[in-house]
C-alpha positions in Angstrom: 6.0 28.4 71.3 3.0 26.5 71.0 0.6 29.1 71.4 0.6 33.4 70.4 0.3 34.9 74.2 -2.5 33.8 75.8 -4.8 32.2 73.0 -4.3 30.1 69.6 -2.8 27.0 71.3 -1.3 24.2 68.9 -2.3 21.1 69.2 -0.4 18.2 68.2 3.5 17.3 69.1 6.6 19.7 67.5 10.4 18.3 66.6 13.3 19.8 65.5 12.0 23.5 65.4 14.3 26.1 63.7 14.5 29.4 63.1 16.9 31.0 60.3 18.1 35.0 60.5 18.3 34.1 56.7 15.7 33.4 53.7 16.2 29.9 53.0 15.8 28.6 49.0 13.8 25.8 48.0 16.1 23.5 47.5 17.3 23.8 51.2 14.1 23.5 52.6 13.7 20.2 50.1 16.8 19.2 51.9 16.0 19.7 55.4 12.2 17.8 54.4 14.1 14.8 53.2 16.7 14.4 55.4 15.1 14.3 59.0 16.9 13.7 61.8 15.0 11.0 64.4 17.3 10.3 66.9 21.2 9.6 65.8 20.0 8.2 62.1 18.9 9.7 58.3 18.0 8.4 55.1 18.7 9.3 51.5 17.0 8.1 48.1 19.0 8.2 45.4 17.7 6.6 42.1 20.1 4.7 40.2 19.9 4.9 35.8 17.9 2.6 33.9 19.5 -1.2 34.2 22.1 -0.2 36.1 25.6 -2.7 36.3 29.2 -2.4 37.8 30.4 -1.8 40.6 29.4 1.6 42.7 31.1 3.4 45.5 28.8 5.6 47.7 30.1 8.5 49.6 28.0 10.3 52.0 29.0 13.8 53.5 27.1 15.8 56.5 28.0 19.2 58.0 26.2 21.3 60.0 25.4 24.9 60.1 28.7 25.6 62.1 30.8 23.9 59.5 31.7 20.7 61.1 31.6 18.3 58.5 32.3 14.3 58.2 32.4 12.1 54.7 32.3 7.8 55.0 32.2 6.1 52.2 30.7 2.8 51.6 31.3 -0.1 49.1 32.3 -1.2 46.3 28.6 -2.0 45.7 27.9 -4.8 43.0 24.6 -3.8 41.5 23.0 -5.7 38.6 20.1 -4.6 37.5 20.3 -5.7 34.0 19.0 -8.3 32.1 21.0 -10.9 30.1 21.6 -10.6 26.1 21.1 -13.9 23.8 21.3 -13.7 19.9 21.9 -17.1 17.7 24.9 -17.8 16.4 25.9 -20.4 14.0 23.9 -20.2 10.7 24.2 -17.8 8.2 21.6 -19.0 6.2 17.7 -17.9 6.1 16.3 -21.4 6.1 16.2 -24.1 9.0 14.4 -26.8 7.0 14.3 -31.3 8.2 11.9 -33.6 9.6 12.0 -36.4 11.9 15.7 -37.4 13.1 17.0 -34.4 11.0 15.4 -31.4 12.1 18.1 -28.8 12.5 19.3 -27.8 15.7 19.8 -24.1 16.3 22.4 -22.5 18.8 23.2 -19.3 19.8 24.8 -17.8 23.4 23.7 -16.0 26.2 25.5 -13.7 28.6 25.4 -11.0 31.5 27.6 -8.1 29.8 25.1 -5.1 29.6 25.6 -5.2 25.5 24.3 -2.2 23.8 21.8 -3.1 21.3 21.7 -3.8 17.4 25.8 -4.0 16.8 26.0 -4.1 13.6 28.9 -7.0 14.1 29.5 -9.4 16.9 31.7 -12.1 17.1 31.3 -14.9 20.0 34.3 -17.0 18.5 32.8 -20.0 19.8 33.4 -22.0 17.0 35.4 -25.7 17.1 38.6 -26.2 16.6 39.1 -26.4 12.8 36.7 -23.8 12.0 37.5 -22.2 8.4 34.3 -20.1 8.8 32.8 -18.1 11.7 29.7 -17.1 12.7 27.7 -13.4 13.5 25.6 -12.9 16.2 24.2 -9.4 15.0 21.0 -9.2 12.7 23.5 -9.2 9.9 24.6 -12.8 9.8 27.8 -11.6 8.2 30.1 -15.4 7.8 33.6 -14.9 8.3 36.2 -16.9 6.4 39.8 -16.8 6.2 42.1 -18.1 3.3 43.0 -21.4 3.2 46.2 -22.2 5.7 45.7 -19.0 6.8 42.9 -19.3 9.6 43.3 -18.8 13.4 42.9 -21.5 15.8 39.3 -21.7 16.5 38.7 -22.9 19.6 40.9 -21.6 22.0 40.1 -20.7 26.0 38.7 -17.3 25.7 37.5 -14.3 27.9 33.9 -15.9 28.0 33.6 -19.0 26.4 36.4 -19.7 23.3 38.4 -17.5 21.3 40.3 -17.6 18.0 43.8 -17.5 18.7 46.1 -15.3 15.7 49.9 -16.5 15.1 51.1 -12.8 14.9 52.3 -14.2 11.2 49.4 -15.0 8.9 46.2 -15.5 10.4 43.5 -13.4 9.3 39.6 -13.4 9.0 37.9 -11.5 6.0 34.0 -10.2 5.7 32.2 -8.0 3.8 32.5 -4.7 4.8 30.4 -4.6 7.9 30.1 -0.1 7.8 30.6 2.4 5.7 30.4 4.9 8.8 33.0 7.0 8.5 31.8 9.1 12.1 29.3 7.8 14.7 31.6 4.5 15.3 32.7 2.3 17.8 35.0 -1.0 17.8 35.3 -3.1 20.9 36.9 -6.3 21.9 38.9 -8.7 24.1 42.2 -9.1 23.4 45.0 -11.7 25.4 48.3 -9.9 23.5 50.7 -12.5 22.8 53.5 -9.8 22.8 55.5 -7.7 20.3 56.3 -9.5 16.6 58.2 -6.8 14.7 55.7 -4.8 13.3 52.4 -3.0 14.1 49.4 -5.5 14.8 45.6 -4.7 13.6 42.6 -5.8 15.8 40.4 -4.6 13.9 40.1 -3.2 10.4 37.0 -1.8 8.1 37.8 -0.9 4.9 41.3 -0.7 2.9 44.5 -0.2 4.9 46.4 1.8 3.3 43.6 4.3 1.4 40.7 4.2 3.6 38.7 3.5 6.7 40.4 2.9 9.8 41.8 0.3 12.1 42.0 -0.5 16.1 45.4 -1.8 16.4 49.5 -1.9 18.3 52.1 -0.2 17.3 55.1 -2.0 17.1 55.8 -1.5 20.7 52.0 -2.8 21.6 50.7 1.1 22.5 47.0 1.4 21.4 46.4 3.5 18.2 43.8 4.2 16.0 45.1 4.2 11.8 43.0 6.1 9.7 44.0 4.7 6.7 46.1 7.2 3.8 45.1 9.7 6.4 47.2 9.5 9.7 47.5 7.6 13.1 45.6 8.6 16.5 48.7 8.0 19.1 48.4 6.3 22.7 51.2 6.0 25.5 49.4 2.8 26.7 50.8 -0.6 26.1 49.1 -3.8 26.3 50.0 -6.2 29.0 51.4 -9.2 27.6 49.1 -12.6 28.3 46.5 -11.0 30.0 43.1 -10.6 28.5 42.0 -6.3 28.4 39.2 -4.7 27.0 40.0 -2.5 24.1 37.6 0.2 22.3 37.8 3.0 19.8 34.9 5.4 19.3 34.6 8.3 16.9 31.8 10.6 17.7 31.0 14.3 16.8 34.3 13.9 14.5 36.3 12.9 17.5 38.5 9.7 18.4 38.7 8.2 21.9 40.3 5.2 22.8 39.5 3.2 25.6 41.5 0.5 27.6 39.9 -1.6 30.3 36.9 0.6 30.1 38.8 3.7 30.8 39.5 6.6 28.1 42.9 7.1 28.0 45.0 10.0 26.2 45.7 10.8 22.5 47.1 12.2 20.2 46.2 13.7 16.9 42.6 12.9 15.0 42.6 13.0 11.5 39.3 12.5 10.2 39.0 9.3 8.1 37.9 8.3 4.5 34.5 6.6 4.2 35.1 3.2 4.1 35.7 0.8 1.9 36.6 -3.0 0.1 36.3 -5.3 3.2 36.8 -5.7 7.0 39.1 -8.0 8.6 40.2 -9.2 12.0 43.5 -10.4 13.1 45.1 -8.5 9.5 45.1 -5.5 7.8 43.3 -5.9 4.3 46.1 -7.2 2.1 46.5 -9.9 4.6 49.7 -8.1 6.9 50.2 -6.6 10.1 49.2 -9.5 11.7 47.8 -9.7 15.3 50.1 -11.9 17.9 47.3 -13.4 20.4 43.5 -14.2 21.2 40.5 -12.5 20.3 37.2 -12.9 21.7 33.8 -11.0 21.8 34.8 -8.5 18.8 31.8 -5.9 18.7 31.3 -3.0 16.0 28.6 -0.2 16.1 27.8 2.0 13.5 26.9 4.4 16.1 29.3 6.3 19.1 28.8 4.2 22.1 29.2 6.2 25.2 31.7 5.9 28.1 29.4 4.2 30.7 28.8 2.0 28.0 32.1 0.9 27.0 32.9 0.4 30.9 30.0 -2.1 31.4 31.2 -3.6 28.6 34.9 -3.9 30.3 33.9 -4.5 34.1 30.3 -6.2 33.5 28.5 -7.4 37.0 26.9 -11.2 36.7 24.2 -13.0 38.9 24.6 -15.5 36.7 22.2 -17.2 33.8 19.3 -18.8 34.9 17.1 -19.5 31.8 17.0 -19.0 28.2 13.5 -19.6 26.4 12.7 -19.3 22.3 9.9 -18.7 21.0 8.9 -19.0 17.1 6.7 -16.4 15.5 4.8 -17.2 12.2 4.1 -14.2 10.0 0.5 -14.6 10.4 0.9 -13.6 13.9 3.0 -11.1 13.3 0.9 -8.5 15.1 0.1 -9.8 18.0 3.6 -11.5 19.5 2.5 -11.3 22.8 1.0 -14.5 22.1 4.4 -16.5 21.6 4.4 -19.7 23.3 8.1 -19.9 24.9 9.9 -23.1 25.3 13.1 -23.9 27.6 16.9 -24.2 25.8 19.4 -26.3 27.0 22.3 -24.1 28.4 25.8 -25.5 28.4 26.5 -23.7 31.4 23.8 -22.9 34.2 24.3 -20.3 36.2 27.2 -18.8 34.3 28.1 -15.4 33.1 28.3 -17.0 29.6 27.3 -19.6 28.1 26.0 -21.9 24.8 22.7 -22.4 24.3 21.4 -25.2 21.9 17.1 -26.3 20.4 15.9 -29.2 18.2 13.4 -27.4 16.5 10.0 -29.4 16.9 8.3 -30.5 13.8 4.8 -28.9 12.4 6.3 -25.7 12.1 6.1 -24.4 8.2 6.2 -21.0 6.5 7.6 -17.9 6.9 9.3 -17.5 10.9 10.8 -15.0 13.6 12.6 -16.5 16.7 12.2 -14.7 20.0 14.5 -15.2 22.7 13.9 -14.9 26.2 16.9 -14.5 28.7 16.6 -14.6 32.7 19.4 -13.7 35.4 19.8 -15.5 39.0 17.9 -12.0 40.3 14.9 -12.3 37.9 15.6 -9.6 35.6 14.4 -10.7 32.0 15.1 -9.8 28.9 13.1 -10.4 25.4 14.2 -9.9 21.9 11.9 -10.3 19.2 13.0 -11.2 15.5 16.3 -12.2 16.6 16.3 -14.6 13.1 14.0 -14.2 10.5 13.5 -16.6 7.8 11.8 -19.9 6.5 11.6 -22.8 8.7 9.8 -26.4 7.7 10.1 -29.2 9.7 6.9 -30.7 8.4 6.7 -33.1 5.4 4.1 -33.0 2.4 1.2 -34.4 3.5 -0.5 -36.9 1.4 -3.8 -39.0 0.9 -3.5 -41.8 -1.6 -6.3 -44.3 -2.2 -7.9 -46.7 -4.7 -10.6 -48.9 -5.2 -11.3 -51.6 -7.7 -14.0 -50.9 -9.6 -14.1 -53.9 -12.4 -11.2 -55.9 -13.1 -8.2 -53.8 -14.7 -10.2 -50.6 -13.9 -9.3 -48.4 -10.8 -11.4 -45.3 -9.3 -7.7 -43.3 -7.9 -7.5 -40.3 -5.5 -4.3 -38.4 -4.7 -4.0 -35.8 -2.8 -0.8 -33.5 -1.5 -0.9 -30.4 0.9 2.3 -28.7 1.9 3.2 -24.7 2.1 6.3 -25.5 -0.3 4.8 -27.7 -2.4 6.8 -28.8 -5.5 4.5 -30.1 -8.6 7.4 -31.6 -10.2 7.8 -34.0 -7.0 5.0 -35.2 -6.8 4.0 -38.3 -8.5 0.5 -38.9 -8.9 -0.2 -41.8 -11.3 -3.2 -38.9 -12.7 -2.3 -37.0 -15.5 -1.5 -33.5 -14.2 -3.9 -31.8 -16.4 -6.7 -33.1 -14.7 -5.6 -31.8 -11.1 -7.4 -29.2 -9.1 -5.0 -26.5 -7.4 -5.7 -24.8 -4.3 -3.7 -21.4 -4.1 -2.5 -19.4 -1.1 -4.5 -16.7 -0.7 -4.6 -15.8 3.3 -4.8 -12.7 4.4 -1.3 -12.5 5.7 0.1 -14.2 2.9 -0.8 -11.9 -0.2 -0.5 -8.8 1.8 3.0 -9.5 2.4 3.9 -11.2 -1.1 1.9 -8.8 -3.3 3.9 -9.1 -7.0 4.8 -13.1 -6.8 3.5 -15.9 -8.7 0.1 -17.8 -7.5 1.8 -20.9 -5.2 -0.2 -23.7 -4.8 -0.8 -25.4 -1.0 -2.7 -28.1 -2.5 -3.1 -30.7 -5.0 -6.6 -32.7 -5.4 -7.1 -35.3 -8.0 -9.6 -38.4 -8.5 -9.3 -40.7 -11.8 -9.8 -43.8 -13.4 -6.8 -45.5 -14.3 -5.7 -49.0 -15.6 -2.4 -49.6 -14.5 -1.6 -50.6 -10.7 -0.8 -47.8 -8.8 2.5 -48.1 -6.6 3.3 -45.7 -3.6 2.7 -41.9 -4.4 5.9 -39.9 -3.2 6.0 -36.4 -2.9 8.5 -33.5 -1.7 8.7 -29.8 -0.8 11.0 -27.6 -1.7 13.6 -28.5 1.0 13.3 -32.0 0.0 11.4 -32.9 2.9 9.5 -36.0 1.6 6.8 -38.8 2.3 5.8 -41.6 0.6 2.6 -43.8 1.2 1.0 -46.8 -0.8 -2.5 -47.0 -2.1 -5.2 -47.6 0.6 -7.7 -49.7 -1.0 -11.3 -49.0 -0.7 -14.5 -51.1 -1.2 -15.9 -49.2 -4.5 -18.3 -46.4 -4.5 -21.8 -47.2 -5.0 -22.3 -44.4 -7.7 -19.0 -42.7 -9.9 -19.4 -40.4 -12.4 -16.1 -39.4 -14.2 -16.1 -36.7 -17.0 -13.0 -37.6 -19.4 -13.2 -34.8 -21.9 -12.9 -32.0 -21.6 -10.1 -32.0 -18.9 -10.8 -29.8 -16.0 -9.9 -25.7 -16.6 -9.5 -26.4 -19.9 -10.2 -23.1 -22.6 -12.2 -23.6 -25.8 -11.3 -21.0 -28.4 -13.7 -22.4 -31.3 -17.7 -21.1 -31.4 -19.2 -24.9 -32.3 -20.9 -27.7 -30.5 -18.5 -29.2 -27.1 -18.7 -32.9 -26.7 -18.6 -34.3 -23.8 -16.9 -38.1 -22.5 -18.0 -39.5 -19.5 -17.9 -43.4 -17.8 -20.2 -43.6 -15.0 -20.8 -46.6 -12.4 -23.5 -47.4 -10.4 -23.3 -50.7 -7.7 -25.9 -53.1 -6.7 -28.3 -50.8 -9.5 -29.1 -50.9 -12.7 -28.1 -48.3 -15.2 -30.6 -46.8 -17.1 -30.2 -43.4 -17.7 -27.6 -40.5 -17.7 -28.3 -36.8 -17.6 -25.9 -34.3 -18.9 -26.1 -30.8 -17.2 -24.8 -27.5 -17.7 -24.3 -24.2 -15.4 -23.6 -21.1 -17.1 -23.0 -17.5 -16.1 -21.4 -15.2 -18.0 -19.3 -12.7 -16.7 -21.5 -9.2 -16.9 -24.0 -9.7 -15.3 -23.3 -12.2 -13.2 -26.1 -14.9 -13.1 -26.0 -18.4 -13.2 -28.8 -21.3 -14.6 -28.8 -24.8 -14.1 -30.3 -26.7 -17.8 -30.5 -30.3 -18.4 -29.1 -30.3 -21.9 -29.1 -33.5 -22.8 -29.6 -37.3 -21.7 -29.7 -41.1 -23.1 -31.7 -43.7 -21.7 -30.5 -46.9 -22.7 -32.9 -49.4 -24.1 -32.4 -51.8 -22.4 -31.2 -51.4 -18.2 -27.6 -52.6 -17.9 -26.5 -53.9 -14.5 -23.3 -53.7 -12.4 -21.7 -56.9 -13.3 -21.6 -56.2 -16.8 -18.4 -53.8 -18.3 -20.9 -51.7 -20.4 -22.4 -50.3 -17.7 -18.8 -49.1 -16.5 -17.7 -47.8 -20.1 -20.7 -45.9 -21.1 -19.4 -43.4 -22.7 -21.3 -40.3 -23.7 -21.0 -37.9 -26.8 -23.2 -35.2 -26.2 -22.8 -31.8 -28.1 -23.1 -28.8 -26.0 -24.2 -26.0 -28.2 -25.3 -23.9 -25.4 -21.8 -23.9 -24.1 -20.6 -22.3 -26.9 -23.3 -19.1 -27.0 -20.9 -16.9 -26.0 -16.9 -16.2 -25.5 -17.7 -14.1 -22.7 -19.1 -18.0 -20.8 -18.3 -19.8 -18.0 -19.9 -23.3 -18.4 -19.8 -26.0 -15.3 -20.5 -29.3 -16.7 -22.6 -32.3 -14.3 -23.2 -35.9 -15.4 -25.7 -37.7 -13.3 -26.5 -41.9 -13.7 -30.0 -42.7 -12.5 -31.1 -46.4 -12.0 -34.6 -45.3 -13.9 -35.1 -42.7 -16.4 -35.5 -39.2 -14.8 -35.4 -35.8 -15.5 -33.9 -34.8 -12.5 -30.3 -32.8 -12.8 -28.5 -33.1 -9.7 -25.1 -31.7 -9.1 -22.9 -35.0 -8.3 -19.6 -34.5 -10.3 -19.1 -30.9 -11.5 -15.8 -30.3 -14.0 -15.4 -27.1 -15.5 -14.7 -27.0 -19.1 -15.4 -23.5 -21.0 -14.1 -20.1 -19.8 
């Protein structure tokens, strides 16, 4: 060893040298590479499944090549490698809209069971005492109600967190049928059995009784079974355990039924296959209100897809390191591609450090338009878990915003401006002392905006208006559609040195006839005489495009009128504008301009469009 007779010596060190009188496979030469003896001691790797959770018991065996052999086991082992689930909870609706003191406050939970993703129902029953309506977690924001005098006790000490407690007599909650799945299904839930009450007792329901769909409920002893309804029963030996809260499941998959208890299938019999469902789903009930359930329900889950068995065991025996942090994050629609830049903000949690807990945000004001919320969930380990669009929807917590000032111009006579910008801006709400004909719209028309609302009606962001007015203007209110409001009073202003105001025509106004335009104006100049106005006009017609500035008209008074005198504020101009009317095919801009000389000079100071 070490060398071949006299020559080819080795040079380095040698351990654990063997020789086989057999040819040894791969995968026992892999074995004997990766488990190498030094000393008394070995090592094996053995790579758990993605976010693993439970408890695990490890079981190591060795035996040599003479047969001796010796197995230890180690454990239970808690391992929790997954990341907590939060959803929101508590609105049904697709608006979160208030300013100030009553912006809405969002809630939702959090908690360490390894949840498999996108249920298609789940029910926290976290609701007050009282509670006539309840409340789904999943993307579907189902709301659960229950007839009147007929509602379990909201409220009630749960499995994690509260539970709605059933009176085995009458209670019931109804919602829209949640799945028409009639394979590929799984229902799940908590349940503290208040014990037997005469007849059989539904969990869970989806669709009608008696004629379709099928229910996770007791028989009237309290065994676990599975109705398939106008079909036939799936049969357990199991019985609940009266006042003790266990984990119950049903799954159908590949036209199968399993029932599970405590994370554990257990055995069946009989599978009839059931009709597709449908009228409604109900908890606590069958669909006509009977069968009623006698205990506490908590964290009711359905999935319109088989959930498998590891699954449905994390589910019953989950593994916490408690809840550390909960973030939320709100994503506007123009950023809809790039939600890596979400700014996250901390939630108050009911309960640090818990298994399960509330959660609870004021949403902060400035936020208006079209939303997703993140969420952002973080164990005592570090593992973390995001879920985008967890709610979708319109959020404003920001008012109109609005400019409103005047200045005095002559006794009586007012220069006004009002101006209004909000994303849900209501017209009708705002009350601008300026006739609405003469206001100047500003439309949406942002990238993101019309290429996700491409067949909708122009909506106006802004309103723009200047005037002169008589009357005394008051405070200008104006709301949004969520009847967010604000209301300010006039600032006054010293007045403008120069104001040109074209009365007639109004603003996007359409002229139909082929004959001369006339054109009323009032212009004011401060501190100057008035001795001239120029009337200009921009045309371009529509093909070919070109446009051409001509001074069409002017006046020069005789004699030069001065500031302190009312004519020189109510000069009023009629000047026909034939060459507005050359074509129907023209676009026509329209300038006044007051000199404090005569001029010939045409320079844009006030334009108002008047032909199209």
């Amino acid at each position: 060893m070490g060398r071949a007779l006299s020559s080819n010596y080795f040079n380095g060190l040698l351990d654990e040298v063997m020789i086989y009188d057999s040819a040894l496979s791969h995968a026992e030469i892999l074995g004997i590479m990766n488990l190498p003896l030094p000393g008394l001691s070995w090592r094996a790797v053995h790579t758990l499944p993605p976010e693993p959770n439970g408890t695990f018991t490890v079981q190591m065996a060795a035996q040599d090549r003479l047969g001796n052999a010796i197995t230890t086991t180690a454990g239970p082992l808690r391992v929790d490698g997954t990341a907590p689930f939060a959803d929101v909870t508590f609105t049904s609706t697709h608006v979160l809209s208030g300013v100030g003191a009553d912006r809405p406050v969002i809630t939702g939970t959090v908690s360490e069971t390894p949840r498999p993703a996108n249920p298609v129902l789940h029910l926290h029953m976290e609701e007050a005492a009282g509670a006539a309506h309840l409340y789904d977690g999943s993307r579907n924001r189902f709301v659960v109600t229950c007839p009147a005098g007929h509602c379990p006790t909201a409220g009630h000490p749960g499995y994690a967190g509260s539970a709605a407690q059933f009176d085995g007599v009458s209670n019931t909650l109804q919602i829209d049928l949640v799945t028409q799945t009639a394979d590929e299904v799984s229902l799940a839930a908590w349940v503290k059995w208040a014990g037997p009450n005469g007849g059989d007792q539904v969990i869970i329901n989806n669709g009608e009784s008696d004629a379709n769909g099928y229910s996770l409920r007791l028989d009237v002893t309290g065994q676990l079974q599975i109705a398939n309804g106008g079909v036939g029963i799936v049969q357990s030996s199991q019985q609940l355990t009266e006042d003790v809260w266990q984990h119950v499941a049903a799954v159908r998959e590949a036209g199968v039924w399993k029932l599970y208890l405590d994370g554990v299938s257990i055995a069946v019999s009989g599978n009839p296959a059931p009709n597709a469902p449908a009228g409604q789903t109900t908890l606590g009930s069958d669909s006509a209100g009977g069968r009623n359930f006698n205990g506490d329900l908590d964290e009711v889950l359905l999935y319109d897809r088989a959930l498998t068995a590891d699954q449905i065991h994390a589910l019953a025996h989950p593994i916490s390191s408690g809840v550390s942090a909960v973030e939320i994050g709100f994503l506007h629609a123009q950023d809809r591609d790039a939600p890596d830049a979400l700014a996250w903000h901390a939630v108050e949690l009911a309960q640090l450090d818990a298994a399960f807990s509330m959660w609870r945000y004021t949403l902060p004001e400035g936020l208006e338009g079209p939303y997703q919320i993140a969420l952002r969930a973080t164990d005592g380990l570090g593992n973390t878990r995001a879920l985008l669009n967890v709610w979708e929807g319109e959020i404003d917590t920001q008012a109109p915003r609005i400019t409103f000032t005047e200045s005095e111009l002559l006794p009586g006579y007012r220069l006004v401006t009002c101006q209004v910008e909000d994303y849900n801006l209501v017209e009708t709400d705002f009350d601008c002392p300026i006739a609405p004909a003469n206001w100047l719209r500003t439309e949406e028309q942002a990238a993101w905006y019309t290429a996700i609302y491409t067949n909708t009606t122009p909506k106006s962001i802004q309103i723009a208006s200047t005037a002169l007015i008589t009357a005394t203007p008051g405070a200008l209110t104006a709301c949004d559609l969520f009847d967010n409001c604000a209301a300010i009073p006039a600032a006054s202003f010293p007045p403008p040195t120069r104001t040109n105001l074209i009365l007639a025509p109004l603003a996007g106004s359409v002229s139909t006839v082929i004959a001369p335009l006339t054109v009323t104006a009032s212009t004011w100049l401060v501190n100057a005489p008035l001795c001239s106005v120029i009337v200009c006009a921009e045309l371009s017609t529509r093909i070919p495009l070109n446009s051409v500035s001509t001074a069409i008209a002017s006046i020069c008074a005789s004699n030069c009128c001065t500031s302190e005198s009312s004519a020189c504020l109510l000069a009023v101009l009629w000047v026909p504008l034939a060459l507005c009317t050359a074509s129907s095919r023209t676009r026509c801009k329209i300038f006044v301009v007051s000199l404090s000389a005569p001029s010939a000079v045409c320079t844009r100071l006030m334009p108002s469009c008047a032909l199209r």
